[in-house]
N, C-alpha and C positions, 0 to 999 in steps of 0.2 A: 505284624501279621501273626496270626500264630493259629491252630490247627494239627490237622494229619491228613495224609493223602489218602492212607487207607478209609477214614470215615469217610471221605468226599468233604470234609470241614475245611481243607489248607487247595484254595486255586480249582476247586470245582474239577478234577481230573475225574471223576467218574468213584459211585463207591465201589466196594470192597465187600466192608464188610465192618464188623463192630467188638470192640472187644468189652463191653460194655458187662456183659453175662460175666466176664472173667474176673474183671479189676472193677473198682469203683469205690467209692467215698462213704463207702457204708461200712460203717465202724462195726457195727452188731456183729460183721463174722470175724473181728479181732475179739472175741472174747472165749472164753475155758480153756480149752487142750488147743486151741488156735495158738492162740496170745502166747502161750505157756510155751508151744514148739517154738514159735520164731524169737522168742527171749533166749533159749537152749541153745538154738546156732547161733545167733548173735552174740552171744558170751562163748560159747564155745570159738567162733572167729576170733573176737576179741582176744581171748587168750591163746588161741595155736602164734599172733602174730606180732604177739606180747612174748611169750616164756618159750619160745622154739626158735632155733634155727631155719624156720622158716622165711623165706625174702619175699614179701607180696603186697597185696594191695588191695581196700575194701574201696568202694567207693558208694556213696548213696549221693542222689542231687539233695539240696536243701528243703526242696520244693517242685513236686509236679501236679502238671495238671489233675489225673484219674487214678494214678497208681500207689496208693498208701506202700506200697512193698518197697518203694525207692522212696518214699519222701521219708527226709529223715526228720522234718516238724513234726510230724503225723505220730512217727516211728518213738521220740520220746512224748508226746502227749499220751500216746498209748501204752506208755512205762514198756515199751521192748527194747528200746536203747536204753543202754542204764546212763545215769548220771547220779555221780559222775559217773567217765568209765570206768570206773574201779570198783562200783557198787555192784556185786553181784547174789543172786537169787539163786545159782546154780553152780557152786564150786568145784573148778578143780575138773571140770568134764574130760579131758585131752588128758589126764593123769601125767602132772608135769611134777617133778622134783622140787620145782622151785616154791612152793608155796609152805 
């Protein structure tokens, strides 16, 4: 089975509503200052929990259904996860000593 309760798609419980407007598989709004902001936090994450004393946890699923912002296939086909991780476009953002 698979689904949401809130579209009415998972067991027919009645809809909601849609988040359709919000998220979606439509690449064209990862592109210029889009694309370019979420590659800055995600290299900026990558290094706060790399080069700091920081103790935490990123997580992204490998693969969803509607949400490019959590698929992390999506996320490097769309060059915002670097690979490797250590290839970065944005150095040094967190201003850490170690570099």
């Amino acid at each position: 089975m698979s689904g949401a309760r809130y579209d009415n798609t998972y067991q027919g419980n009645g809809y909601i509503g849609s988040c359709d407007s919000l998220y979606g598989r439509d690449e064209d709004y990862f592109t210029g200052d889009v694309k370019d902001n979420y590659r800055k936090v995600m290299e900026a994450s990558l290094d706060a929990f790399t080069h700091s004393k920081v103790a935490g946890w990123a997580f992204w699923c490998w693969k969803t259904e509607n949400t490019v912002e959590w698929d992390f296939k999506e996320l490097v086909k769309l060059d915002i996860i670097p690979q490797p991780f250590t290839g970065r476009y944005y150095y040094n953002q967190c201003g850490f000593d170690q570099w």
